[in-house]
Backbone as JSON Lines, residues from 0, in Angstrom:
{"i":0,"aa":"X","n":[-4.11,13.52,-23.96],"ca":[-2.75,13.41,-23.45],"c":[-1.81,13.92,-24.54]}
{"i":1,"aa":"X","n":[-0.93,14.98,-24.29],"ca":[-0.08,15.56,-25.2],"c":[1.51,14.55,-25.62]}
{"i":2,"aa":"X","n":[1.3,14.4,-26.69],"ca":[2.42,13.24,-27.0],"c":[3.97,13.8,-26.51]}
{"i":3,"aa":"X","n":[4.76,12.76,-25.97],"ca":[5.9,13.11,-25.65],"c":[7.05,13.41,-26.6]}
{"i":4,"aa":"X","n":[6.77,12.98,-27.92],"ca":[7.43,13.36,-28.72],"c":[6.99,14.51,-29.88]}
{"i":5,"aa":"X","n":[5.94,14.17,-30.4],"ca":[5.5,15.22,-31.53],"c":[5.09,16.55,-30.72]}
{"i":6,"aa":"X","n":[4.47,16.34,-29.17],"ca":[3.86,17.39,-28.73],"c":[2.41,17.62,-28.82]}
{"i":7,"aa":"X","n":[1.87,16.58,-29.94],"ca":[0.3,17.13,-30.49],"c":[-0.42,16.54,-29.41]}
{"i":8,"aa":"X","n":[-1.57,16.97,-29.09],"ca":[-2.63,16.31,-28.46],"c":[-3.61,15.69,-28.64]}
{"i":9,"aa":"X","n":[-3.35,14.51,-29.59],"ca":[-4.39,13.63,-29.77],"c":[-3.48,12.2,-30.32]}
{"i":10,"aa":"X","n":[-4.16,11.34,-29.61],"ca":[-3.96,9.66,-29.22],"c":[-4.87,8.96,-28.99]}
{"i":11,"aa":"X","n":[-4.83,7.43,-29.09],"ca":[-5.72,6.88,-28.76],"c":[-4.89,5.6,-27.59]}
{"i":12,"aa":"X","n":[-6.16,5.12,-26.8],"ca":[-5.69,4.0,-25.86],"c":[-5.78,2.99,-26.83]}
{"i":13,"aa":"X","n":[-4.55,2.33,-26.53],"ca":[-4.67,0.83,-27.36],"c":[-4.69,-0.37,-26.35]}
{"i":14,"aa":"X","n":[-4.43,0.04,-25.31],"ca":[-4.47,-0.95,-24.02],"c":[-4.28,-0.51,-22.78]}
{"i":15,"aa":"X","n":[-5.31,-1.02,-21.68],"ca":[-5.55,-0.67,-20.46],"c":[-5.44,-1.95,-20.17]}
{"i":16,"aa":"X","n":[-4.73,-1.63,-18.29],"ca":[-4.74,-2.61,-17.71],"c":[-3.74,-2.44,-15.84]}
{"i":17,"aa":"X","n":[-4.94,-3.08,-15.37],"ca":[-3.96,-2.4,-13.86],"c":[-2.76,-2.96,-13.64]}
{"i":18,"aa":"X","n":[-2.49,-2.37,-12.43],"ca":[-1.13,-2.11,-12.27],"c":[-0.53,-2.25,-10.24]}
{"i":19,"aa":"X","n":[0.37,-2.38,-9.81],"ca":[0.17,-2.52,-8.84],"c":[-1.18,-2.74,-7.82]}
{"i":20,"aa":"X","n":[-1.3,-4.05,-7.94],"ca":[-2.37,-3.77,-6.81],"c":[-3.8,-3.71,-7.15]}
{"i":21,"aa":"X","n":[-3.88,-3.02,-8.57],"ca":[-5.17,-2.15,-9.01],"c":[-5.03,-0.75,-8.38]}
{"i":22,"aa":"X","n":[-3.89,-0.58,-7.89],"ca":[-3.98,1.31,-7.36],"c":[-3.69,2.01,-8.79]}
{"i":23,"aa":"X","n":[-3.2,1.52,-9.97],"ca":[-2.8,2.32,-10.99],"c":[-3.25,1.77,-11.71]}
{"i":24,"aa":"X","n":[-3.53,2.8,-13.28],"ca":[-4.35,2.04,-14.29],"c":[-3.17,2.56,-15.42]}
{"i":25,"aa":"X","n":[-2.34,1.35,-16.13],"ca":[-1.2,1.2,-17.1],"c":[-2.15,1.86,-18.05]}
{"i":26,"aa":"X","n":[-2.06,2.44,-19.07],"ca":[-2.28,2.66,-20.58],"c":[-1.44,3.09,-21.57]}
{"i":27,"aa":"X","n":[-1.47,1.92,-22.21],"ca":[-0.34,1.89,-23.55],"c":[-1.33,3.33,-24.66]}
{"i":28,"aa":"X","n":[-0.56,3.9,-25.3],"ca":[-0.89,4.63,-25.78],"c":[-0.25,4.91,-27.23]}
{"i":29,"aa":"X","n":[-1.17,5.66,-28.47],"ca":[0.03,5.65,-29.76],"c":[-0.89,7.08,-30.2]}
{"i":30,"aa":"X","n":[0.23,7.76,-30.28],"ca":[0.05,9.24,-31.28],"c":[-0.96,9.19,-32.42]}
{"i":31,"aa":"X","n":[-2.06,9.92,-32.86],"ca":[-2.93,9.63,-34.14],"c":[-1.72,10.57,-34.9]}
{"i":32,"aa":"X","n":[-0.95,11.45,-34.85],"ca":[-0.12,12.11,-35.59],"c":[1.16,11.77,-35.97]}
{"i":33,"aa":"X","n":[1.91,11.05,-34.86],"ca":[2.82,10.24,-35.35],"c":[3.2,9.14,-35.26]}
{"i":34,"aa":"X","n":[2.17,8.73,-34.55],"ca":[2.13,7.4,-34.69],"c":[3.17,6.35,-33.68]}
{"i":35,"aa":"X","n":[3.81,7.2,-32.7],"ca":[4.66,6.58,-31.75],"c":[3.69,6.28,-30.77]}
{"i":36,"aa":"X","n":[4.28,5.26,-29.68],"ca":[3.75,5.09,-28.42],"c":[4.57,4.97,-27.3]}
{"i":37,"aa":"X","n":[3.33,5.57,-26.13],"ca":[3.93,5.71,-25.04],"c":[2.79,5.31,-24.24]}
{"i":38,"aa":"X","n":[3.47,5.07,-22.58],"ca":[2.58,4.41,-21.63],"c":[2.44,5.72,-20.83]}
{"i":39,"aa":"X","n":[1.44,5.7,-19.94],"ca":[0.91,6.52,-18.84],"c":[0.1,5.94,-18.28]}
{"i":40,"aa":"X","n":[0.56,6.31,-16.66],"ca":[0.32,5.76,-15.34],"c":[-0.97,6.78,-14.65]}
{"i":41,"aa":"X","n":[-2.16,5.88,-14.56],"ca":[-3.24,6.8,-13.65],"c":[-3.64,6.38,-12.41]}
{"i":42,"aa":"X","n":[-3.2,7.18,-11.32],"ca":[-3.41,7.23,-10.16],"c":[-4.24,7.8,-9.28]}
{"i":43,"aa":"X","n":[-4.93,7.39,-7.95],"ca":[-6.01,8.42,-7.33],"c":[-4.84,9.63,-6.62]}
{"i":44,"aa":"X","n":[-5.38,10.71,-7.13],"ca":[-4.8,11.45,-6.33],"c":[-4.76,11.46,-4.68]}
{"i":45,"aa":"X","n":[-3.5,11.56,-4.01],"ca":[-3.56,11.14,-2.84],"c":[-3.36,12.35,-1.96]}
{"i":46,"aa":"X","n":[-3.22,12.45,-0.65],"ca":[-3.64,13.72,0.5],"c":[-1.76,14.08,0.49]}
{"i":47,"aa":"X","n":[-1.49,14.96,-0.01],"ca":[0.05,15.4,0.05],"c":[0.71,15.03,1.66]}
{"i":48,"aa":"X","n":[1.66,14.62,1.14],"ca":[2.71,14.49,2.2],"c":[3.76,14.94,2.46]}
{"i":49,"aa":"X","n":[4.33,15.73,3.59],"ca":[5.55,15.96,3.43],"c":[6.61,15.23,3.95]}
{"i":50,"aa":"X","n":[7.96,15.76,4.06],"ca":[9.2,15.29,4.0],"c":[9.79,16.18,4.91]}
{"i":51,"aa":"X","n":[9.56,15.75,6.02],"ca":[10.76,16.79,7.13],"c":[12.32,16.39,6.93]}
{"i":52,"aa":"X","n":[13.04,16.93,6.43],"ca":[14.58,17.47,6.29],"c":[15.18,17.33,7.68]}
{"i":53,"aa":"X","n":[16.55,17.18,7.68],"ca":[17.22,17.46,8.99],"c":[17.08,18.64,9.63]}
{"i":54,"aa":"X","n":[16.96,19.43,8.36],"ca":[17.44,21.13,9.01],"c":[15.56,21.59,9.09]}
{"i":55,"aa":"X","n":[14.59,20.86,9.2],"ca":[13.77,21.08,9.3],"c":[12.61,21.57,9.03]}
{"i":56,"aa":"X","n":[13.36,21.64,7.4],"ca":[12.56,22.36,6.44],"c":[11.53,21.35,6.26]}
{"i":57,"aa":"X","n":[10.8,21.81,5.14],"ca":[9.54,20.61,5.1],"c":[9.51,20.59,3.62]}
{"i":58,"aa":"X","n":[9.29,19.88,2.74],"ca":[9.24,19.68,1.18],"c":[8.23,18.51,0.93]}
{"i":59,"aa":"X","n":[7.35,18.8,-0.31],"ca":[6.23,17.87,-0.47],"c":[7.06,16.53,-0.99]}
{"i":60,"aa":"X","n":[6.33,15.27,-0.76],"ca":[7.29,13.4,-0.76],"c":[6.86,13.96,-2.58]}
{"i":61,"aa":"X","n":[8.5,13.54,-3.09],"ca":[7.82,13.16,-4.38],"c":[8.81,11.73,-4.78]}
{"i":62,"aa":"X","n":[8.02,11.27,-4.92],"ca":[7.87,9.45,-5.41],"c":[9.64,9.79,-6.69]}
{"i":63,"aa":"X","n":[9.28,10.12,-7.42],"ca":[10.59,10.63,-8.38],"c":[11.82,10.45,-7.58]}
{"i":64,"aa":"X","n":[11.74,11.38,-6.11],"ca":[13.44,11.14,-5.86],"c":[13.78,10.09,-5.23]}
{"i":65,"aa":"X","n":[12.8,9.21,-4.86],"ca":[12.72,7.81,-4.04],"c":[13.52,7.29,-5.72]}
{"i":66,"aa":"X","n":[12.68,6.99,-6.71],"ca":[13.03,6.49,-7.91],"c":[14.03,7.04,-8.3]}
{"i":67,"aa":"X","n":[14.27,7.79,-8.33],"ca":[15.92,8.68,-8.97],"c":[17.38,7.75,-7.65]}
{"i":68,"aa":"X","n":[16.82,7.88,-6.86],"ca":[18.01,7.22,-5.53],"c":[18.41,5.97,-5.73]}
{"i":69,"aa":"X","n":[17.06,4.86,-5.98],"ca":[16.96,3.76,-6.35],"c":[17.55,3.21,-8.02]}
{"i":70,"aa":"X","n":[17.4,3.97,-8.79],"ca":[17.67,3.84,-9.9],"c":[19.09,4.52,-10.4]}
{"i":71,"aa":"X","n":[20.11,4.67,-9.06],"ca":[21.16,5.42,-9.22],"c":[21.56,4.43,-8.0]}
{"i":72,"aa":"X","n":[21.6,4.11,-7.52],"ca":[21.91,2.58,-6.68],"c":[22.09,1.42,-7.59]}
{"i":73,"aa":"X","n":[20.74,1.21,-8.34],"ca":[20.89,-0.41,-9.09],"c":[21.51,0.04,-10.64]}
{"i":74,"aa":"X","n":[21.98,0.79,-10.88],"ca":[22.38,0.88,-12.14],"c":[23.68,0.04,-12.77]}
{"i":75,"aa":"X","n":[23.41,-0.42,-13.5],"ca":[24.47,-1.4,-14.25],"c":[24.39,-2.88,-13.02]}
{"i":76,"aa":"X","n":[23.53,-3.1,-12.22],"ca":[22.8,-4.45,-12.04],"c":[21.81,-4.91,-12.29]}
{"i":77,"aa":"X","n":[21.42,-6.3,-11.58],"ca":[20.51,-7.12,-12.64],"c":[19.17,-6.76,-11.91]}
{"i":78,"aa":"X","n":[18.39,-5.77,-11.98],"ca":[17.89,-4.89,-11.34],"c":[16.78,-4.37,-12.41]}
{"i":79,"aa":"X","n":[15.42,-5.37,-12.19],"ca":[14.47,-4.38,-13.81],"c":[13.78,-3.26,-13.04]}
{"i":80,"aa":"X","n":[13.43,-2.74,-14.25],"ca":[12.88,-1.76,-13.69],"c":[11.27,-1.75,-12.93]}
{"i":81,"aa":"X","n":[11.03,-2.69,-13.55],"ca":[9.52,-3.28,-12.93],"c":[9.64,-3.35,-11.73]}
{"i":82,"aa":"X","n":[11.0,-4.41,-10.96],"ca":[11.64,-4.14,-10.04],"c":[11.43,-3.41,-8.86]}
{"i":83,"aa":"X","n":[12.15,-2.04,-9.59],"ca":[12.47,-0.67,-9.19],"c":[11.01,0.19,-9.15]}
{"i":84,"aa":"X","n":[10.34,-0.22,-9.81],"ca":[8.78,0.55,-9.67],"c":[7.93,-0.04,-8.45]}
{"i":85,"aa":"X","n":[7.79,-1.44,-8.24],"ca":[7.22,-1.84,-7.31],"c":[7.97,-1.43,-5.77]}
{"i":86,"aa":"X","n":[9.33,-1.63,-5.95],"ca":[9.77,-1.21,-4.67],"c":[9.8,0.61,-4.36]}
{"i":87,"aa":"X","n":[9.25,1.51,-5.09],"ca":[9.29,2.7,-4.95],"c":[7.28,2.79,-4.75]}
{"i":88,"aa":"X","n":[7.15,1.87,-5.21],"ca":[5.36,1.96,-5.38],"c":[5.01,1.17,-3.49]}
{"i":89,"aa":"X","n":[5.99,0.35,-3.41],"ca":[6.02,-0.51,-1.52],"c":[6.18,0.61,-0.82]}
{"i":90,"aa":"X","n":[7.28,1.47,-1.14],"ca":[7.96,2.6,-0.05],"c":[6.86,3.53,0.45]}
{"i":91,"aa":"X","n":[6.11,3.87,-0.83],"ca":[5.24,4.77,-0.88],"c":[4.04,4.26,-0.3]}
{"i":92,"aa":"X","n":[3.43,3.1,-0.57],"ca":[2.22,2.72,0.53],"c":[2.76,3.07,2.04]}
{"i":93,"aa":"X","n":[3.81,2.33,2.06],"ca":[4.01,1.89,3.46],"c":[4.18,3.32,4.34]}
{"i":94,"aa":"X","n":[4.58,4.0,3.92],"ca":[4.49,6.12,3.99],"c":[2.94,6.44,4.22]}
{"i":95,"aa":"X","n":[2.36,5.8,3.37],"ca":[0.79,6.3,3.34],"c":[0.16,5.51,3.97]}
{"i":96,"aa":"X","n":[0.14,4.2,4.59],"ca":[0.0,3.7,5.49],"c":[0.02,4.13,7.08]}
{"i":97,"aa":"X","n":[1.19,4.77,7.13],"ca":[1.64,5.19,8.37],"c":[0.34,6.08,8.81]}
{"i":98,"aa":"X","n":[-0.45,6.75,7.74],"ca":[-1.6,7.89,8.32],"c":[-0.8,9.48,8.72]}
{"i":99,"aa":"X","n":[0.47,9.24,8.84],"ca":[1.14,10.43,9.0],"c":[1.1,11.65,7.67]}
{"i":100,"aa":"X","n":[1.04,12.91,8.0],"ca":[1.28,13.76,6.95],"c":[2.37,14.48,6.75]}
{"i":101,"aa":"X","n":[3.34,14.61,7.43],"ca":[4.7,14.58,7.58],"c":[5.48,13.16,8.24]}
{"i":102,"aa":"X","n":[6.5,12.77,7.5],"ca":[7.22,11.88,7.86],"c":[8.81,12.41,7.19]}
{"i":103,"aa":"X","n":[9.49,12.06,8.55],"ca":[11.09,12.78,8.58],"c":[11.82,11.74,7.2]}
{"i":104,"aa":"X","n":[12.69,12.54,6.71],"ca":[13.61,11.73,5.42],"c":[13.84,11.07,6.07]}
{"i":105,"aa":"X","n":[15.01,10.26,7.37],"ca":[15.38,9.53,7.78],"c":[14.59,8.21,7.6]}
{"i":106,"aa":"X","n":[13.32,8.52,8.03],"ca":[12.84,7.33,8.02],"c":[12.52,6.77,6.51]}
{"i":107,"aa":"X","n":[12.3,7.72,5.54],"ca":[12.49,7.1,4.35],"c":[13.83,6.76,3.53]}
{"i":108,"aa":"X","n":[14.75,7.14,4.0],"ca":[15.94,6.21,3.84],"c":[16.16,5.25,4.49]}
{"i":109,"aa":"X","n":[15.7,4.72,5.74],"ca":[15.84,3.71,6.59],"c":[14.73,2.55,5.53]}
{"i":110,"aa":"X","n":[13.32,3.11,5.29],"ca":[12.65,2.27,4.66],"c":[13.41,1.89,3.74]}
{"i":111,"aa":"X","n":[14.01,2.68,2.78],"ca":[14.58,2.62,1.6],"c":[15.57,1.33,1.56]}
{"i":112,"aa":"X","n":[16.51,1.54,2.59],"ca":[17.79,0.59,2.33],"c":[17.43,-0.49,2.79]}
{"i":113,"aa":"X","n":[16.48,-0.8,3.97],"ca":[16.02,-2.41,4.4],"c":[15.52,-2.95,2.86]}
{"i":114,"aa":"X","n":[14.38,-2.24,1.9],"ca":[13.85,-2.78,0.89],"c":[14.78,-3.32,0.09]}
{"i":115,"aa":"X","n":[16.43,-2.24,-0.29],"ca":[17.07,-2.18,-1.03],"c":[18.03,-3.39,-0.69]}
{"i":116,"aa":"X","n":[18.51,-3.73,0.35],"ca":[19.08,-4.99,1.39],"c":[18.24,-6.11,0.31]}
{"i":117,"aa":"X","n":[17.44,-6.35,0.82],"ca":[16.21,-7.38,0.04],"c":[16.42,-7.67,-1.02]}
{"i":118,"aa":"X","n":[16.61,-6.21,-2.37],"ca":[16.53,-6.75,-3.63],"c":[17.42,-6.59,-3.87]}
{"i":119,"aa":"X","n":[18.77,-6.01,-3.7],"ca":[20.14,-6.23,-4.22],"c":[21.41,-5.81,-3.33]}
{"i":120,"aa":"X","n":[21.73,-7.15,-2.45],"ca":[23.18,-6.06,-1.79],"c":[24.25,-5.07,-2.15]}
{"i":121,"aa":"X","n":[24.29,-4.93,-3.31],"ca":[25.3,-3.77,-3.96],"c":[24.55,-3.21,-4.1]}
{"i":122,"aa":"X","n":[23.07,-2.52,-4.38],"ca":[22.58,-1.71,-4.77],"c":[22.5,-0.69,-3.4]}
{"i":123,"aa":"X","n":[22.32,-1.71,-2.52],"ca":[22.15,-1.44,-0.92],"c":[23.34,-0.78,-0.25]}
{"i":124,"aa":"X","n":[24.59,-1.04,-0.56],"ca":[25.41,-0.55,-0.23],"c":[25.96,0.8,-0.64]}
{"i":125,"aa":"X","n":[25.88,0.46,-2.32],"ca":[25.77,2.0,-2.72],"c":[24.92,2.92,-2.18]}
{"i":126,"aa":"X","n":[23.7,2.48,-2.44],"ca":[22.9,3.72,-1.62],"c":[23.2,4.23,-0.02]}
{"i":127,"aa":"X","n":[23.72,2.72,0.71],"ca":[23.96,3.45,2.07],"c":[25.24,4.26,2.02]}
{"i":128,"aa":"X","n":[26.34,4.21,1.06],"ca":[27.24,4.68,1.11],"c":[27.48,6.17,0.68]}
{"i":129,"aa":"X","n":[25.9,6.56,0.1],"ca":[25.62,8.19,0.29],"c":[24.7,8.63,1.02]}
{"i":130,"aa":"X","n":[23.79,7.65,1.5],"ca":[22.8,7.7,2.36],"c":[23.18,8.18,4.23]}
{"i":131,"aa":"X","n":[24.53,6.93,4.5],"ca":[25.06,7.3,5.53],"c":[26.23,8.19,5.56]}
{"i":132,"aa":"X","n":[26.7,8.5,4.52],"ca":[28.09,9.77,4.29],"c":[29.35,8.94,4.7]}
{"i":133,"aa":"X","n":[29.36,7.64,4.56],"ca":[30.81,7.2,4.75],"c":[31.99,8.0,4.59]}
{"i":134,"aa":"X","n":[32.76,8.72,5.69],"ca":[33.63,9.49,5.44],"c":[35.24,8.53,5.54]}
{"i":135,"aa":"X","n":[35.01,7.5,5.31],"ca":[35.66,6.76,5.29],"c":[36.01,4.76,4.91]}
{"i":136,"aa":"X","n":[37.09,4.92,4.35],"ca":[37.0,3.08,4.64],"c":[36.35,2.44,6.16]}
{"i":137,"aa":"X","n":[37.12,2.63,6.74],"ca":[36.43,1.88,7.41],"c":[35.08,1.77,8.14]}
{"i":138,"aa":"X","n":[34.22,2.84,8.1],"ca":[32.86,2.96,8.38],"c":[32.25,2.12,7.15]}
{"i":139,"aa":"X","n":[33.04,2.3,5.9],"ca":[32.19,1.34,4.65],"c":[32.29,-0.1,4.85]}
{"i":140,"aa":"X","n":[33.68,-0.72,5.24],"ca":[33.93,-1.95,5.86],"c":[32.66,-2.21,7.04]}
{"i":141,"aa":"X","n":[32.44,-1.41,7.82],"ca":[31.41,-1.75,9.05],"c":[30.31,-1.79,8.48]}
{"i":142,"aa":"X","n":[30.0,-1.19,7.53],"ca":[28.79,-1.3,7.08],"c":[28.16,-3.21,6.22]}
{"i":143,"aa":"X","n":[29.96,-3.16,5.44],"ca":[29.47,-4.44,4.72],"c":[29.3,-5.73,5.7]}
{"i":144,"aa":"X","n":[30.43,-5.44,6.8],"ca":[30.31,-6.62,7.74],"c":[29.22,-6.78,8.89]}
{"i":145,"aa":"X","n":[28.17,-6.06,8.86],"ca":[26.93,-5.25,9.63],"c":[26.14,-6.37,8.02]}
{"i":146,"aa":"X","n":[26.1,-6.57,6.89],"ca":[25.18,-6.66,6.01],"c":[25.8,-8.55,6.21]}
{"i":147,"aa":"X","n":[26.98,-8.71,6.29],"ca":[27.64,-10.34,6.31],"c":[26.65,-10.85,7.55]}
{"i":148,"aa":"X","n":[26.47,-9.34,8.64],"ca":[25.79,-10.48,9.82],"c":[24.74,-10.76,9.68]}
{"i":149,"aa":"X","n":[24.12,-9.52,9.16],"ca":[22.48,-9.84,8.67],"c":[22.33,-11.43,7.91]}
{"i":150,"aa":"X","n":[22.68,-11.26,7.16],"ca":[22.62,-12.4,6.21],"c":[22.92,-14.17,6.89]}
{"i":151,"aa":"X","n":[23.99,-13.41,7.58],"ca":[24.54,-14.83,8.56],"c":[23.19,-15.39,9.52]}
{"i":152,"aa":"X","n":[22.63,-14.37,10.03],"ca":[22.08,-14.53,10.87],"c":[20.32,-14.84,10.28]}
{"i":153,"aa":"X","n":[20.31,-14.57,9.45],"ca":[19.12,-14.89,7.98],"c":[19.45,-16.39,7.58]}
{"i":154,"aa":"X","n":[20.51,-16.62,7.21],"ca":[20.67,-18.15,6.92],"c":[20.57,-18.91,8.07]}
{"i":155,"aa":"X","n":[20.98,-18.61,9.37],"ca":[20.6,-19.74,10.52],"c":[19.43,-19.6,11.15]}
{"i":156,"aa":"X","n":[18.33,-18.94,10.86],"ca":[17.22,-18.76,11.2],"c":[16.72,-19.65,10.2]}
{"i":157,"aa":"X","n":[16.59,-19.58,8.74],"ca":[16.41,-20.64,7.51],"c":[16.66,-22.32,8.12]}
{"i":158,"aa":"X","n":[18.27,-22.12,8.21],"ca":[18.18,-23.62,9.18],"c":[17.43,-24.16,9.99]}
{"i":159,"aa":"X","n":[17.05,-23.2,10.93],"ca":[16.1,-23.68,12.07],"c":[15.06,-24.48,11.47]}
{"i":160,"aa":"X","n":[14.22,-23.13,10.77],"ca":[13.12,-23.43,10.51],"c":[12.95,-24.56,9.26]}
{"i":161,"aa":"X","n":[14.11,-25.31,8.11],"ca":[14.17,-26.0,7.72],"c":[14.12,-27.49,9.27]}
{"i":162,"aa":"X","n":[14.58,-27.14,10.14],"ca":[15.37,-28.34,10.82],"c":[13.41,-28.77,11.51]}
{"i":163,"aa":"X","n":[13.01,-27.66,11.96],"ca":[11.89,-27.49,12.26],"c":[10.68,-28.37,11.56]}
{"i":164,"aa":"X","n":[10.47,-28.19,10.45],"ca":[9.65,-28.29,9.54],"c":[10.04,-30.04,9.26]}
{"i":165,"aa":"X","n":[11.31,-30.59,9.85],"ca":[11.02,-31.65,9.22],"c":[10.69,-32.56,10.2]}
């Protein structure tokens, strides 16, 4: 593995250990030349997928811009990145799950923002707020009061099933 900083190619593993699931194998790693370290992620290579576009183009899924979207959503919240890896590592099963070999963006922004709903409502909003092109206040207002009902309607289901249970 060619070091990310010196460039040289030689290192040693100082620690292995899985990673989601056991689908990835973590390895901490340190330069024999300079002695820095870095981690790298090993994965089975998987059957390419694409990404149908609106305009219908087709582009291979790369996991990166799921993580680049997500990590430009939660930025400057309380949002780790461990976080942010598992929910880009969820998106991506649940894609490869489907058995499909094309799957339209839409639906991976739809996956995207339900996950993103889940782990942080501002993160969620930002993203829908380039996700859906709010060309305006008040489509952004509909959006937050669309997220008040969710939630409303999440807490009296909780009730129930508290009222239920006892």
């Amino acid at each position: 593995m060619r070091c990310p900083f010196c460039k040289q190619d030689s290192d040693k593993v100082i620690d292995s250990r899985a990673a989601n699931e056991g689908e990835v194998v973590r390895r901490r790693r340190e330069c024999t030349a300079c002695s820095k370290r870095f981690t790298t992620y090993e994965r089975v290579e998987e059957i390419p997928m694409f990404v149908v576009k609106k305009d219908q183009r087709r582009e291979a899924y790369e996991r990166s811009k799921v993580l680049a979207g997500v990590y430009k959503a939660c930025e400057k919240r309380p949002v780790s990145r461990d976080q942010i890896e598992r929910l880009a590592y969820t998106i991506e099963r649940e894609l490869r799950d489907s058995l499909k070999d094309e799957i339209a963006s839409q639906s991976i922004g739809d996956i995207l923002m339900n996950r993103l709903r889940d782990l942080d409502e501002i993160a969620y909003v930002r993203f829908a707020s380039v996700y859906k092109a709010f060309g305006d206040l008040s489509s952004f207002r509909e959006e937050i009061e669309r997220l008040y009902e969710i939630a409303r309607q999440e807490r009296i289901a909780e009730t129930q099933q508290t009222l239920f249970d006892e």
